[in-house]
C-alpha positions as CSV (number, residue, x, y, z in Angstrom):
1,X,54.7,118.9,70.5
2,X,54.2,115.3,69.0
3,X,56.6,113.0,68.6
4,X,57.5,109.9,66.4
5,X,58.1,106.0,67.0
6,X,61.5,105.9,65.6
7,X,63.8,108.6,65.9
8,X,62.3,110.7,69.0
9,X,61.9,114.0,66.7
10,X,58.7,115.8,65.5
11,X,59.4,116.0,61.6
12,X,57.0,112.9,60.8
13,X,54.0,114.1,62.8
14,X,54.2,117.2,61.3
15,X,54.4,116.0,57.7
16,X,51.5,113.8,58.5
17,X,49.6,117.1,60.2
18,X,50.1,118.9,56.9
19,X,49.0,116.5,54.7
20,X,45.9,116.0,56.4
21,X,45.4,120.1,56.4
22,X,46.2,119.9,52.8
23,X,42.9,117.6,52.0
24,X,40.5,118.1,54.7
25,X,39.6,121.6,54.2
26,X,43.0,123.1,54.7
27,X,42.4,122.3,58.4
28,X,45.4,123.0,60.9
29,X,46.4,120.1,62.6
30,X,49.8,120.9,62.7
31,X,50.7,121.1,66.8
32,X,47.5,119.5,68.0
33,X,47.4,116.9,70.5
34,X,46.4,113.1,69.9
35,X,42.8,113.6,71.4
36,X,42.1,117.0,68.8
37,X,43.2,114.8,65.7
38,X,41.1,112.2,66.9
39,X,38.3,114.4,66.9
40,X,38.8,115.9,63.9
41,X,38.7,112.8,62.4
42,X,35.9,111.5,63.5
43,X,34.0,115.0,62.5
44,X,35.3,113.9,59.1
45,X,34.7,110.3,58.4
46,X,32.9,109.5,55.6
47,X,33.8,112.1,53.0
48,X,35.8,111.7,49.9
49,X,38.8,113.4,49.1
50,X,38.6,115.5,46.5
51,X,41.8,114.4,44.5
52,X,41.8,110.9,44.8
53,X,44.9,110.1,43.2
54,X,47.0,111.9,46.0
55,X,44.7,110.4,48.2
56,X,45.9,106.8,47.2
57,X,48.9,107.7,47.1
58,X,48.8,109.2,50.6
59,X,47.3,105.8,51.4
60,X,50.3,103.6,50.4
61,X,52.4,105.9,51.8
62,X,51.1,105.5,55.5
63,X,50.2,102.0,54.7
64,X,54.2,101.7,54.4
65,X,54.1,103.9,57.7
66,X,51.7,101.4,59.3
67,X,53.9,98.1,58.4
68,X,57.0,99.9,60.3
69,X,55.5,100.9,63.4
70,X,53.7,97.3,63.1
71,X,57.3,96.2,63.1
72,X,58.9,98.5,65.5
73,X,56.1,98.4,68.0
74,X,55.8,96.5,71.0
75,X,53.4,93.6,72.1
76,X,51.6,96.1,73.9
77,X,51.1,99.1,71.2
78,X,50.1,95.9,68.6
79,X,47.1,95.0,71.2
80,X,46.3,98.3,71.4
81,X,46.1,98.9,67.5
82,X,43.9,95.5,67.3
83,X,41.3,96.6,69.5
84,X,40.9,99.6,68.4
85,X,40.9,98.3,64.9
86,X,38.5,95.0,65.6
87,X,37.0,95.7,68.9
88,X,36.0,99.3,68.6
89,X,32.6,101.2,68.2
90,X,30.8,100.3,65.0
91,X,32.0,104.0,63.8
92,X,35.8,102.3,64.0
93,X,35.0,99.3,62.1
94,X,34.3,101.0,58.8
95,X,36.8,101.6,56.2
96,X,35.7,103.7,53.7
97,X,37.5,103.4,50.2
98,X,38.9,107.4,51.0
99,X,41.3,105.7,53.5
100,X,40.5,108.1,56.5
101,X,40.2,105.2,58.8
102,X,43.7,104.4,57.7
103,X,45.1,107.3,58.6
104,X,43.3,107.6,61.9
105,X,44.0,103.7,62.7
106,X,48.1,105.1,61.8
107,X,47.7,108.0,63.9
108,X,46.1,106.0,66.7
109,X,49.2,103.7,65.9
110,X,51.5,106.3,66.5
111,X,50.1,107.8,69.6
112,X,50.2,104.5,71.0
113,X,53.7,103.6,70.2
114,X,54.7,108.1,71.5
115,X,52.8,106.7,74.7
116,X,54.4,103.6,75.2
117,X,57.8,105.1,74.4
118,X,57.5,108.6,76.8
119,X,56.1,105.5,79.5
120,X,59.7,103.7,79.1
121,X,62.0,106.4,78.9
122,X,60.2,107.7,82.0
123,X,60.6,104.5,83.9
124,X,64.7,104.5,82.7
125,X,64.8,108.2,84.2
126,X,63.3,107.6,87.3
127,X,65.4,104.1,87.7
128,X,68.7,105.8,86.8
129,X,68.0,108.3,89.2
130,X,66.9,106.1,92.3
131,X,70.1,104.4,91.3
132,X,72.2,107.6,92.0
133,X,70.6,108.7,95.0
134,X,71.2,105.0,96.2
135,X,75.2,105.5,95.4
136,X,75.2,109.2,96.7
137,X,73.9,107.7,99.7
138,X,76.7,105.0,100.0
139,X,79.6,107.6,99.2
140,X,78.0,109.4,101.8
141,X,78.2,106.5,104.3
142,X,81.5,105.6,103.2
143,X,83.1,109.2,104.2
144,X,81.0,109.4,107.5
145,X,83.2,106.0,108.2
146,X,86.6,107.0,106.5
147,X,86.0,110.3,109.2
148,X,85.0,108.4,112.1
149,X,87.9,105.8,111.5
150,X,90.3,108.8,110.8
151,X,88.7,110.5,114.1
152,X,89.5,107.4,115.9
153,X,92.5,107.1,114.8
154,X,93.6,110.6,115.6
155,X,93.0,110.1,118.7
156,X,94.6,107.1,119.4
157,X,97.9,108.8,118.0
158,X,97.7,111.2,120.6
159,X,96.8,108.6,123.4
160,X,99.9,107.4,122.6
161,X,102.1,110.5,121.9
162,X,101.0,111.3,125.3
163,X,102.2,107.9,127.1
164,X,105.4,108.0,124.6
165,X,106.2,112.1,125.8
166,X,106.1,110.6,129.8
167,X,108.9,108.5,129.1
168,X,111.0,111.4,128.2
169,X,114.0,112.5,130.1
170,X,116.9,115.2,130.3
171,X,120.4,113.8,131.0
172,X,123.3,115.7,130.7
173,X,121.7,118.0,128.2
174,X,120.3,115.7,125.9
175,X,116.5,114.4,125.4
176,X,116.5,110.4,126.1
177,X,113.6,107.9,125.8
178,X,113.6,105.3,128.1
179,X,111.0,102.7,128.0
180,X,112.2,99.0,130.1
181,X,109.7,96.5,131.0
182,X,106.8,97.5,129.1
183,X,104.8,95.9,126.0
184,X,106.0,97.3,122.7
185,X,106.3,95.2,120.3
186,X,105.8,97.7,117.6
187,X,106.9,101.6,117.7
188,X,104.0,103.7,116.7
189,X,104.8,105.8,113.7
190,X,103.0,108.6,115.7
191,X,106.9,108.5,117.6
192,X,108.8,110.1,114.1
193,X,107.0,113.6,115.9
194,X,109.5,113.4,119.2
195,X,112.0,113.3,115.9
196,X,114.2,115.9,118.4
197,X,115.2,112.8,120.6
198,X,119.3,112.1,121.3
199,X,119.0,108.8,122.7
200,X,117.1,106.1,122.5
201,X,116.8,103.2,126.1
202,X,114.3,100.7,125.3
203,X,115.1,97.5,127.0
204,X,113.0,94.2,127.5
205,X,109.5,95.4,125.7
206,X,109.5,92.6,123.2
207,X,109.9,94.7,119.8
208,X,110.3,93.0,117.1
209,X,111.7,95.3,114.7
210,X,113.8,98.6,114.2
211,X,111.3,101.1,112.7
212,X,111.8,102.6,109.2
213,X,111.6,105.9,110.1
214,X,114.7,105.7,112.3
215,X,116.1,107.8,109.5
216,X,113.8,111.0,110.5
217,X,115.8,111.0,113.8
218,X,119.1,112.7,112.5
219,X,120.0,114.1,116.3
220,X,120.0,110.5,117.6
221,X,123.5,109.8,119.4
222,X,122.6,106.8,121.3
223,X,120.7,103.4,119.9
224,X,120.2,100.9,122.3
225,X,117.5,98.1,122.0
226,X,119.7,95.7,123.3
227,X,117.4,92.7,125.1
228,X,114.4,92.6,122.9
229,X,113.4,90.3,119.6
230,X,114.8,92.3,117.4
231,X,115.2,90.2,114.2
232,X,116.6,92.6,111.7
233,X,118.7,95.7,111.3
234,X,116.9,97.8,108.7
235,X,119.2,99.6,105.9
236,X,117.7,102.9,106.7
237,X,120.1,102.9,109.7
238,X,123.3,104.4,107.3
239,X,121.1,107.2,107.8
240,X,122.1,108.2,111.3
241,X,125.5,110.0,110.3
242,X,125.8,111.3,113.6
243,X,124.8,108.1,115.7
244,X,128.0,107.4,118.1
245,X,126.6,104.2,120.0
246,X,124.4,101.5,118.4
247,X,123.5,98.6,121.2
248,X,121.7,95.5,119.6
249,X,122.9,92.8,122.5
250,X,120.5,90.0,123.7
251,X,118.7,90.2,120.3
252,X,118.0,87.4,117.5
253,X,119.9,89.1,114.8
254,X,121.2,86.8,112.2
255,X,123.2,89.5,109.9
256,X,124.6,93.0,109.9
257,X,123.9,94.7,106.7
258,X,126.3,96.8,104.5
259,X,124.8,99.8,105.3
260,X,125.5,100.3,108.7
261,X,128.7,101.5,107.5
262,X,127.0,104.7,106.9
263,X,127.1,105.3,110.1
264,X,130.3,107.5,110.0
265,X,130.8,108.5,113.5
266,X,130.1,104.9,115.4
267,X,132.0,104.9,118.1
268,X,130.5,101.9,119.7
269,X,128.7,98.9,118.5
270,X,127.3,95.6,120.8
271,X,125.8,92.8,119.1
272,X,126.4,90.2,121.9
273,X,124.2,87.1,121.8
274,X,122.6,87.1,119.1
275,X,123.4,83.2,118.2
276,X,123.4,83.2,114.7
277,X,125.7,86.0,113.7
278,X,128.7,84.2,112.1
279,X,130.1,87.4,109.6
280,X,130.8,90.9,108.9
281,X,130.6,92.5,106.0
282,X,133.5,94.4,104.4
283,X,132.1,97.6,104.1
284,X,132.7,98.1,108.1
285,X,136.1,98.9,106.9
286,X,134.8,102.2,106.9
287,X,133.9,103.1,110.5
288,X,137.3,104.5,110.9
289,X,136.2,106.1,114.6
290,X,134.6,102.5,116.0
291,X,136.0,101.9,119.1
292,X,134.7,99.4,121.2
293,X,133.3,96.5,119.6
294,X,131.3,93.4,121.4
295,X,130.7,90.2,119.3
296,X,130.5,87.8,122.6
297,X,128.0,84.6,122.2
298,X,127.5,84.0,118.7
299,X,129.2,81.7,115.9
300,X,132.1,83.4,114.6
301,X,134.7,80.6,113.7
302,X,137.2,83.1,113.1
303,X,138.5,86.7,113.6
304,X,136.4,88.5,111.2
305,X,139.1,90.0,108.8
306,X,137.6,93.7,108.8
307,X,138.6,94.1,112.7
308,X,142.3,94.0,111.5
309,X,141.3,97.1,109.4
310,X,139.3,99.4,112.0
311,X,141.7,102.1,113.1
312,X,140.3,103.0,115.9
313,X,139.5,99.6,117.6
314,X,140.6,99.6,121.1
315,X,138.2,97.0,122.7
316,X,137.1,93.7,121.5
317,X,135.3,90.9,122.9
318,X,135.3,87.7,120.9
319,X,134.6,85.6,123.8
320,X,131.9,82.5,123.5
321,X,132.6,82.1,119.8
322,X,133.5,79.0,117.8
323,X,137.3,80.5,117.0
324,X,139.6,77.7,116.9
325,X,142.8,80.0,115.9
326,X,143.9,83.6,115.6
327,X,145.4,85.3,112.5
328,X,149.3,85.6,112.5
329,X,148.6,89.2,111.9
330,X,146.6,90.1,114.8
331,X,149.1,92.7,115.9
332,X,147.6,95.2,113.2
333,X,145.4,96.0,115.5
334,X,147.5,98.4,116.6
335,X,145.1,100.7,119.6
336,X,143.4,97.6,121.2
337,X,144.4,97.6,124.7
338,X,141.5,94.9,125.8
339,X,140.9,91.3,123.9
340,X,138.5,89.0,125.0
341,X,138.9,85.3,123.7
342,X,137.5,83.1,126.2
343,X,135.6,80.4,125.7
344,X,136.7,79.3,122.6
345,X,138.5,76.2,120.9
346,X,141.8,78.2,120.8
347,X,144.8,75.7,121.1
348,X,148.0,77.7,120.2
349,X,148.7,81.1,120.3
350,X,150.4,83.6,117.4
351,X,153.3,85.1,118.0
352,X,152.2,88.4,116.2
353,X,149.9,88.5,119.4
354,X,153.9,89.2,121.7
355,X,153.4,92.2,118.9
356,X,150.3,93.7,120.3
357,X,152.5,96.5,122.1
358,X,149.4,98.4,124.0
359,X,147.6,95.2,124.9
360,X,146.8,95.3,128.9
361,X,144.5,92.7,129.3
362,X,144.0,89.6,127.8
363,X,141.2,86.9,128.7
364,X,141.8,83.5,127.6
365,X,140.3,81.1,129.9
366,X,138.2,78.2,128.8
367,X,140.4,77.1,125.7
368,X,142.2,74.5,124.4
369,X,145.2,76.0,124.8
370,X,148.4,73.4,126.0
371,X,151.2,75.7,125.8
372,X,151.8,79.7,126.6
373,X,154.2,81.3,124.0
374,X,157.4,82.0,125.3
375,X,157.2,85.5,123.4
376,X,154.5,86.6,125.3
377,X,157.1,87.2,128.3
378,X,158.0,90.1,126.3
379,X,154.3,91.8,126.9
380,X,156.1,94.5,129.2
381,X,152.5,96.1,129.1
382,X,150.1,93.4,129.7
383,X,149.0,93.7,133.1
384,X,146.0,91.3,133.1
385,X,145.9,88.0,131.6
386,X,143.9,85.0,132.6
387,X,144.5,81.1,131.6
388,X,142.3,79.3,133.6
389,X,140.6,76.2,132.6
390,X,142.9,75.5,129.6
391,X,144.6,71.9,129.6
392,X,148.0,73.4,129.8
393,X,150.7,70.5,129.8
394,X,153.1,72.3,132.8
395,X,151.2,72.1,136.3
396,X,151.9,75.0,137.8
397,X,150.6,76.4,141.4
398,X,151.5,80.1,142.6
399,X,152.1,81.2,146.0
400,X,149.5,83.7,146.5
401,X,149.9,86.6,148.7
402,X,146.9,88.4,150.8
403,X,147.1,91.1,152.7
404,X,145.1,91.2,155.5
405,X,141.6,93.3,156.0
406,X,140.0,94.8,158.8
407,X,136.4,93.5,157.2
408,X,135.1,90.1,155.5
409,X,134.1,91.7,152.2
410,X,137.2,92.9,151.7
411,X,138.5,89.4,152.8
412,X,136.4,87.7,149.8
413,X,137.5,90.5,147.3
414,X,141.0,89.9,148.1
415,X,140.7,86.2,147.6
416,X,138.9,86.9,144.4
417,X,142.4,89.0,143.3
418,X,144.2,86.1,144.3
419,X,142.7,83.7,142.4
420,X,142.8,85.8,139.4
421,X,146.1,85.9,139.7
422,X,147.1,82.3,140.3
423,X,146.8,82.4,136.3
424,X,147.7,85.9,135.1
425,X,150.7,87.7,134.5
426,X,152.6,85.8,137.1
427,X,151.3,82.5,136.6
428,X,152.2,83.4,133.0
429,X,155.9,84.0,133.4
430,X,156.1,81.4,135.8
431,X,154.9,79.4,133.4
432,X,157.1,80.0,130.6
433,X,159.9,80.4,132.9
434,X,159.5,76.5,134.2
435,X,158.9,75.7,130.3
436,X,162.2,77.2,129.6
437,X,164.0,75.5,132.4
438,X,162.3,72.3,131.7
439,X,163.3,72.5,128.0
440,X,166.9,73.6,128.7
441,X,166.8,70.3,130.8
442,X,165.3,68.5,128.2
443,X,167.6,69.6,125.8
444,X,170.6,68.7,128.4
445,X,169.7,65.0,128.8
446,X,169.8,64.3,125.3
447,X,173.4,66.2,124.5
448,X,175.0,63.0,127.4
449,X,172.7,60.5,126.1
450,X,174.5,61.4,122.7
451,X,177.7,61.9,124.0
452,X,177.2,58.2,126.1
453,X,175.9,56.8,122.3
454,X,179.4,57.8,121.1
């Protein structure tokens, strides 16, 4: 069917098809190709129309036609038109006054202009498609690699889940993962499927972080890291309601974070040397069943005033700190029965610590202390105490007594007892004893130098 120049739809051919079948002998050229109406035109060339007004009026009309697609038509279409207007047979160069080489010069017009447009829509069609065969093609490429990566990748996970499932081991009834001495840095997440785990052991491996997805291991019992690079405690760790022991010594923490109080049934918690740890935060007040706490080797200046609230504190280690005194109210920990303190700047000593009724041992060496206080002989319970290496003002040496041993290791042990205790619990009341005389004597000279002064 033909087409037009301008909108892409067959009414104007048509019109044009009729009117020419209207004149020429009621010819039908309605539906004929380009090449039939160019026959038929030349057949007729040279007669006259018989009504020459519509004729002329028919002639304006396309002449009207003529000056659009002129307009509308490109460089290529105009060339055409010229040649075949200028440059054509000597049939083509005539122009009768009937205007039938006007309306084959239009027609000739319009077939060009049909041509040249079917010729560019064609090459759009063909371009667009190339175009999405080119990006079907890419797609295609890109989820042949997403697959291969996701194959690798699988694969790797199970490499791993493999290696991670030979460190598994059964002690006492529960599932532990011990990994010491090995490279890993980073846990795999591929490790939240061994989710069934009670304890974690991973010691010197050089990880850097506690993974996020601690909090898929609700069964875990047993944390320890303790000896790594660890920098951070991640707040997903309130998670573990049931977690009884968390062990983050030898690490490079700097804080403990709120959330660890979450951690409802803590029992035990070690964040020795870690160097920058200076604080706790309030919220521990909550771990009513902690137990043993170990804060040794950082920069605490003082007695952290949430250890006087833990109920159930029975051991605590304070020792290489920065603490310079001890609060007067120390005896409100009520259950501790072990305190470690040494190697500090301590100089004097509470009395609320004579208070500390179940207190049995008592570290204290490598102070600043110059006294004992004299309350302290009232620590019917304390059975070990130490005060060596403290510039204490008395000089005191005890007598110590060995028993004799039937082998030289048990010689050495023996002389390591007795050195302990040339300053513990008897060096101690020896000590406060001969302070007590000494003072008494004091006291004595300066009632007669009074009485001689009056």
């Amino acid at each position: 069917m033909p087409w037009c120049c301008c909108c892409c739809q067959p009414q104007v051919w048509n019109v044009k098809a009729f009117k020419y079948s209207s004149w020429m002998g009621h010819m039908s050229w309605a539906g004929q190709s380009p090449a039939s109406i160019l026959k038929l035109s030349r057949v007729t060339e040279g007669r006259e129309s018989p009504r020459d007004q519509e004729g002329q009026e028919d002639q304006e009309d396309l002449k009207n036609q003529e000056n659009q697609v002129r307009t509308s038509a490109t460089g290529r279409d105009l060339s055409r038109f010229a040649a075949l207007r200028g440059a054509g047979p000597a049939d083509w160069q005539r122009r009768p006054a009937s205007g039938h080489v006007t309306w084959l010069s239009c027609d000739i017009i319009m077939v060009g202009v049909v041509s040249s447009i079917r010729g560019l829509w064609e090459s759009r069609i063909k371009r667009v498609q190339e175009e999405e065969q080119e990006e079907e093609q890419r797609r295609s490429s890109r989820r042949s690699g997403a697959s291969a990566r996701l194959s690798v990748g699988v694969w790797e996970d199970r490499a791993v889940l493999a290696r991670l499932r030979q460190k598994l081991l059964t002690e006492e009834g529960r599932l532990v993962l011990q990994i010491q001495q090995e490279d890993w840095k980073v846990l795999p997440d591929c490790l939240v499927q061994l989710s069934q785990v009670q304890e974690w052991h991973i010691h010197r491996t050089g990880l850097l972080k506690i993974p996020h997805f601690i909090s898929s291991f609700q069964n875990l019992l047993v944390l320890d890291l303790s000896r790594n690079a660890i920098s951070e405690i991640p707040k997903q760790i309130g998670s573990l309601v049931r977690l009884r022991e968390l062990l983050l010594s030898y690490n490079r923490l700097q804080c403990v974070p709120e959330d660890l109080s979450g951690c409802e049934s803590l029992e035990r918690l070690e964040l020795a040397r870690n160097q920058d740890l200076d604080q706790l935060p309030d919220q521990l007040r909550s771990l009513r069943k902690l137990q043993h706490l170990d804060l040794s080797m950082n920069r605490f200046s003082r007695v952290p005033e949430v250890l006087l609230e833990l109920p159930a504190l029975e051991w605590l280690d304070l020792g290489g700190n920065q603490v310079v005194e001890l609060p007067e109210n120390i005896h409100r920990m009520e259950k501790v029965h072990t305190l470690w303190l040494q190697r500090n700047q301590l100089q004097t000593l509470p009395g609320g610590l004579s208070r500390m009724s179940r207190l049995d041992t008592l570290v204290l060496s490598s102070n600043q202390l110059r006294d004992i206080n004299p309350m302290m002989e009232d620590m019917v319970n304390l059975r070990f105490v130490n005060f060596r290496d403290n510039p204490l003002t008395l000089d005191i040496t005890l007598e110590v007594r060995r028993r004799k041993r039937s082998s030289q290791e048990e010689q050495e042990e023996q002389e390591e007892d007795g050195d302990r205790e040339m300053f513990g619990r008897d060096f101690m009341l020896m000590y406060i004893r001969e302070a007590r005389k000494r003072a008494h004597a004091a006291l004595n000279i300066h009632r007669v130098n009074q009485a001689n002064q009056e």
